[in-house]
Each structure stands twice: as structure tokens, then as C-alpha cells.
C-alpha positions as CSV (number, residue, x, y, z in Angstrom):
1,X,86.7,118.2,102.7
2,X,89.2,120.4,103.6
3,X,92.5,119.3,106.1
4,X,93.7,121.1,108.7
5,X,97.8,120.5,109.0
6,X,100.9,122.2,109.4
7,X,103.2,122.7,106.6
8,X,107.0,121.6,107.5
9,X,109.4,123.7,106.5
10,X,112.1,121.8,106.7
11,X,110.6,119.1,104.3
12,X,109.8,121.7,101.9
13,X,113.7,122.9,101.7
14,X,114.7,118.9,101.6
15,X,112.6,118.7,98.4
16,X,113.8,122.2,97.0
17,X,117.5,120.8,97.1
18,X,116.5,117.1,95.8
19,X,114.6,119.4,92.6
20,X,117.7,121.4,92.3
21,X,119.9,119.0,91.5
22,X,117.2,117.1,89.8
23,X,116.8,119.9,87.3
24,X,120.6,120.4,86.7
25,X,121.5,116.9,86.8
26,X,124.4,117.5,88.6
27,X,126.4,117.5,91.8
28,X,126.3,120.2,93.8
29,X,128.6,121.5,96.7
30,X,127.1,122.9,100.2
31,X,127.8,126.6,99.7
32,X,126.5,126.7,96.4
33,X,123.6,124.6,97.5
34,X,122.8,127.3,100.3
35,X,123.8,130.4,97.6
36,X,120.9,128.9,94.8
37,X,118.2,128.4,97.4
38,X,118.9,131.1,99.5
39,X,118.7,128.8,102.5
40,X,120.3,129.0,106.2
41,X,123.9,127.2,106.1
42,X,122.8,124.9,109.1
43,X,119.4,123.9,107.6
44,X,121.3,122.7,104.3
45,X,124.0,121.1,106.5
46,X,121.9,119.3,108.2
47,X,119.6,118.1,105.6
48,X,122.2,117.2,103.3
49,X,124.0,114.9,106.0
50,X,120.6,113.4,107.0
51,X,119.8,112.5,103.2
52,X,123.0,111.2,103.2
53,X,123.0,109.1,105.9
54,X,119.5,107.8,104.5
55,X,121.9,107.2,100.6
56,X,119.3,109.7,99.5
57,X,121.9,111.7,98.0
58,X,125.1,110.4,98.3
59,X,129.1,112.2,98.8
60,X,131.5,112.0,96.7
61,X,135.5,112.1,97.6
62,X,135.3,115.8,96.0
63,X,133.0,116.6,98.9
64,X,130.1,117.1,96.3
65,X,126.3,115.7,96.9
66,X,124.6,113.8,94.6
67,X,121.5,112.1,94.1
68,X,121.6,108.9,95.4
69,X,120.7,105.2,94.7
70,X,117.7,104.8,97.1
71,X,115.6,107.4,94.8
72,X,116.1,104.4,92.1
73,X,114.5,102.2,94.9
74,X,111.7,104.7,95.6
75,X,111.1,105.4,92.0
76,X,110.8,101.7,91.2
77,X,108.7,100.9,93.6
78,X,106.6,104.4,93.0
79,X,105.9,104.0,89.2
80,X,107.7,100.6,88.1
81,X,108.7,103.0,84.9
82,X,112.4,103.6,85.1
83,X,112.7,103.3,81.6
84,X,116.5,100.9,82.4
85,X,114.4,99.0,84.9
86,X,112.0,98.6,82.5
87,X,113.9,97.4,79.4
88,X,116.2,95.2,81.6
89,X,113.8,93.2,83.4
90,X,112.0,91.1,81.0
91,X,115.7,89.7,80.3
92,X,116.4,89.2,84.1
93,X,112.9,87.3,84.2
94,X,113.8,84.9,81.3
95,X,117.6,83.9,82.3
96,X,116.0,83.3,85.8
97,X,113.3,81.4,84.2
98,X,115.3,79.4,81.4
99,X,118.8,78.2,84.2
100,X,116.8,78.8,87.7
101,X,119.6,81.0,88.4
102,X,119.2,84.2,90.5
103,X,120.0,87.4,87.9
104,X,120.4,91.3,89.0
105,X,121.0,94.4,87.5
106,X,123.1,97.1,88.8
107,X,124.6,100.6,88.7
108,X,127.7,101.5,90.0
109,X,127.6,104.4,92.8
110,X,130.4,105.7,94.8
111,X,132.8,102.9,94.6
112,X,129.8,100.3,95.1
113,X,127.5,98.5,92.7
114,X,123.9,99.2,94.2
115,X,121.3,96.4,92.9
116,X,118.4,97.9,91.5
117,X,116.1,95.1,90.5
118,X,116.5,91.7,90.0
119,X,114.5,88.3,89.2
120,X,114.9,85.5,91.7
121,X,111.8,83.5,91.5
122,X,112.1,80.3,89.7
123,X,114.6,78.6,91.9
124,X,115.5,75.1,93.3
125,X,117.3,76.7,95.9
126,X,117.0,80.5,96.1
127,X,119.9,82.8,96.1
128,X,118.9,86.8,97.1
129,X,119.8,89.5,97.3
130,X,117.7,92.5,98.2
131,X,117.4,95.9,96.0
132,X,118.7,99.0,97.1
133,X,121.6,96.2,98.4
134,X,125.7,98.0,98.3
135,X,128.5,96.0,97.0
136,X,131.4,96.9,97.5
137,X,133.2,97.6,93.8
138,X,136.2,95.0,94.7
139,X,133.8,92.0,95.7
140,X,132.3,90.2,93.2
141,X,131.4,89.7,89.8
142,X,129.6,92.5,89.2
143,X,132.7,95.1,90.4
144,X,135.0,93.9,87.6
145,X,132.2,94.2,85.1
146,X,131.4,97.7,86.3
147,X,135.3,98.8,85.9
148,X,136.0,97.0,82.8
149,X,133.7,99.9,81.2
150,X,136.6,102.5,82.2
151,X,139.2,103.8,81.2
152,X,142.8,102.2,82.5
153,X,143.8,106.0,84.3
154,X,140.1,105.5,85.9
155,X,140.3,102.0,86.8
156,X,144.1,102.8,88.4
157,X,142.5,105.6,90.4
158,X,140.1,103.5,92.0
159,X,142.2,100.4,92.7
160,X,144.5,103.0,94.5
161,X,141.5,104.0,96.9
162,X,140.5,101.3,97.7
163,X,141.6,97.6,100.0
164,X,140.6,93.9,99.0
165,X,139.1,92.5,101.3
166,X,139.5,88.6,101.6
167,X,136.0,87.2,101.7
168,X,137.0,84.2,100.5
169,X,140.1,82.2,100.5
170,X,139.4,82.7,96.3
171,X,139.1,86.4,96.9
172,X,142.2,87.8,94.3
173,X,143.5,90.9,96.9
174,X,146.6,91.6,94.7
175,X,145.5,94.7,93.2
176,X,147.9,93.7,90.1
177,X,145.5,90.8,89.6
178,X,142.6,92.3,89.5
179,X,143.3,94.6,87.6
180,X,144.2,91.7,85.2
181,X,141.1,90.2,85.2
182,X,139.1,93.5,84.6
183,X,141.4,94.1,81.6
184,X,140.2,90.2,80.3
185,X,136.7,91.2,81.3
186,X,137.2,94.5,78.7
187,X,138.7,92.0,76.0
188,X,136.2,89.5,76.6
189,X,132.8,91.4,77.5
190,X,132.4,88.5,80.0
191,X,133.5,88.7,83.9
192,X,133.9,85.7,86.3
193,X,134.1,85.1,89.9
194,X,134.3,81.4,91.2
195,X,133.7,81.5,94.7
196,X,135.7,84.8,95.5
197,X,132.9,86.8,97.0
198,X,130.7,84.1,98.8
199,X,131.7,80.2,99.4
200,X,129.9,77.7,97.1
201,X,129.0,80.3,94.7
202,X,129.7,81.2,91.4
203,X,128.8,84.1,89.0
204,X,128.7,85.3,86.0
205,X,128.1,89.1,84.5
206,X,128.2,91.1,81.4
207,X,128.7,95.1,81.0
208,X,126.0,97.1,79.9
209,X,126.4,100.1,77.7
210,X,123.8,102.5,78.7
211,X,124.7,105.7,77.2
212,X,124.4,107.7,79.7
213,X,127.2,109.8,81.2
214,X,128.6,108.7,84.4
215,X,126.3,105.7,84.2
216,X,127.9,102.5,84.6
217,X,125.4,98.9,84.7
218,X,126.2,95.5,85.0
219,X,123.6,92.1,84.6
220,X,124.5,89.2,86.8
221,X,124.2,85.3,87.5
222,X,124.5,83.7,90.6
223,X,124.4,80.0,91.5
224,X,125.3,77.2,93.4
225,X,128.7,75.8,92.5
226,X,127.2,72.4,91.3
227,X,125.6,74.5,88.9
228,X,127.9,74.9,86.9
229,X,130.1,72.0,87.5
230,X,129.5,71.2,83.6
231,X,131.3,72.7,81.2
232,X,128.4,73.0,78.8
233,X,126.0,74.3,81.4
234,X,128.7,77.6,81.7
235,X,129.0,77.7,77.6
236,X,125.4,78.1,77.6
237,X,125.2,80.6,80.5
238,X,127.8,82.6,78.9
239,X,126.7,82.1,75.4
240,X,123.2,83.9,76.9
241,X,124.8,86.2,78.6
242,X,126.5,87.6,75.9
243,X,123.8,87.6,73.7
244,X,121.1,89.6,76.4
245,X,124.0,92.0,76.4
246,X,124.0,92.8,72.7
247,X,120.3,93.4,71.9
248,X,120.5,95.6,75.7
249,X,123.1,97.6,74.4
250,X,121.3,97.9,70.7
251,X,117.9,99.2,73.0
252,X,120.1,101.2,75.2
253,X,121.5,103.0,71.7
254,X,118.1,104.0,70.5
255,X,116.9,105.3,73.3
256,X,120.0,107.9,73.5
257,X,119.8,108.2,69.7
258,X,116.0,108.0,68.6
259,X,117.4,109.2,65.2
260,X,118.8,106.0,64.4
261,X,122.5,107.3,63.8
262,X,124.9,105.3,64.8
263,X,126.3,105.5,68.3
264,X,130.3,104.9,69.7
């Protein structure tokens, strides 16, 4: 049975810029967006700010668009496949299982960890977060893990554009400070935060190496003060932790090396 419709134009050049960079895997500038495709320079402005707006593709300070965090958000909930998604969940699923404490999984973006899964199920008091949610880099646990994976020259650049801000009265907004604890987090492959980012809570998280360029991913624990009130209780969480973040990065390895040479 045939459909009669009428084909949109401008979806069609939206998708023709989203395969572009898609294809490259890249970021491109307007100009050189509107030179490839051959498209009107108002069409591409447009759609580029709208697919902004929507964190379709996203802007970097060099005025360059990139694809952005929502296509993980679409493609998860499309396919369930990502093959990160994929290999990180089951381990998300059995730390919330195992200490009833809410665990997420994110990607730095643009100065902001984006959460793109997470496992919040088995809880005596749940603690959520959505996917597709934007922290800011400086709040939180899971911004110092994300920086503790760069270099000192790229972790100085981004502490100088960017302000604290106090969330809690715990929240460290001495940029000397922090900068402190992202250096322990690099010694330590462990980051903290007791009640800086939210009141009551506390959090744990662990870098991920996911060898992939310009991809930098965090795993997180969040619970109730009380939680971990015992010392053991943390030891344990920790002691997990660390361990999920070894046989992770040993998956993560073989994936970018199939061969089975070792990886730096």
C-alpha cells in the first residue's frame, strides 16, 4: 500500500549534516559544513543552532559543532547496543544490586558529565537521576573523576573557565583545592565527594579508560549519608569500585585492541 506524503527538505539536510560528521567523526565548523553539502548558509545556520539547542550536536568554545550527548540517549533507547552501554551495565546492575546504592555511568561533554545509563532499582530509598541528565564538571563526584584522566595543562585550562559554584556549604570552590583533590583522585584511581554536590549525600566514583580519543567516562555511587557512616561499609564500596574498574578497563582494551597487544 502505497503513502502519499511530502518529503521535508529541511529534515533531509538535518540528517545530511548529522551523517557528515558521523562519517568523519569529527567536528566541523559552519562554513565548511555549508562548502561539503553544498547547502544555503541560513538553512545550515539555522539547523545547526536548533540541533544545538535540542544537545543534538553540541558547541564547542572553538565555535565548532559536534555530535552531541542526546544521540547516546536516542541510540540507547533505539537499539540498547552501544557497545560501552552495553559492557558497563551489567556492573551498574550488580553494585546496585549487592549495596542498594544508586550507580551511573558517564561521559564527559563540553565541560559537563552527561549520564548515559544507570541502575537504580534495588533501593530502600531511591536516589535518581535521569539519563541524558548535565552535570556540571565542577559538581560532584563524577567531575573530578572525569578530569583526573587529563593531563595537568588540560585540567588547568578548564579550571580557568570555569566558577565553583557553592551547592553545599562542603562544596570545595577554591580552584587550588580542587585541583588537589583531582591530582589524589589520579594517584588513587578513586574520587570522593561527601556532601559537596547535594546535602545528606555522599559518592563515590572511579575513572574509566575507554580508549577512545576524546572520550572520557566515569562509574558512580550515590547514597544516603548513613550509608556509609561505617567505615567498613566505604572499604567495601571502594574496594568494589576499584575492582569493576579494572576488569572495565581490561574489556575496554580488547575492544580497541582485538589483537591482544598490549595497550598504554
Amino acid at each position: 500500500m502505497s503513502v502519499n506524503y511530502k518529503t521535508v527538505p529541511a529534515i533531509k539536510k538535518c540528517f545530511s549534516i548529522l551523517a557528515l560528521m558521523a562519517e568523519e567523526k569529527r567536528a566541523f565548523g559552519f562554513n565548511e559544513i555549508v562548502r561539503k553539502l553544498d547547502l544555503n548558509k541560513s538553512t545550515v545556520f539555522n539547523i545547526l543552532h536548533t540541533l544545538n539547542e535540542l544537545n543534538i550536536l553540541e558547541k564547542g568554545p572553538d565555535d565548532l559543532f559536534r555530535l552531541g550527548t542526546t544521540l547516546f540517549v536516542l541510540g540507547k533507547a533505539a537499539a540498547g547496543s552501544a557497545e560501552l552501554i552495553q559492557t558497563v551495565h551489567p556492573y551498574l546492575e550488580s553494585i546496585n544490586s549487592e549495596f542498594k546504592l544508586s550507580a551511573f555511568f558517564g561521559i564527559l561533554s563540553d565541560r559537563k558529565v552527561i549520564i548515559i545509563d544507570k541502575a537504580d532499582g534495588a533501593h530502600r530509598i531511591k536516589i535518581s537521576s535521569e539519563i541524558g541528565m548535565q552535570i556540571p564538571i565542577s559538581a560532584g563526584v563524577a567531575g573530578k573523576a572525569i578530569l583526573a584522566q587529563l593531563s595537568e595543562a588540560k585540567i588547568d585550562g578548564i579550571l580557568s573557565e570555569i566558577t565553583p559554584k557553592p551547592y553545599t556549604s562542603k562544596t570545595i570552590i577554591d580552584k587550588a583545592d580542587y585541583k588537589k583533590e583531582i591530582l589524589e583522585v589520579k594517584k588513587t584511581g578513586i574520587a570522593y565527594d561527601r556532601e559537596e554536590y547535594i546535602e545528606g549525600l555522599i559518592a563515590v566514583a572511579v575513572p574509566l579508560k575507554a580508549y577512545r580519543k576524546d572520550l572520557q567516562a566515569t562509574i558512580w555511587v550515590v547514597g544516603l549519608k548513613q550509608e556509609f557512616r561505617e567505615e567498613e561499609a566505604m572499604k567495601r564500596i571502594v574496594k568494589s569500585l576499584l575492582n569493576t574498574k579494572d576488569e572495565l578497563n581490561s574489556r575496554f582494551s580488547l575492544f580497541a585492541n582485538p589483537s591482544g597487544r598490549k595497550i598504554e
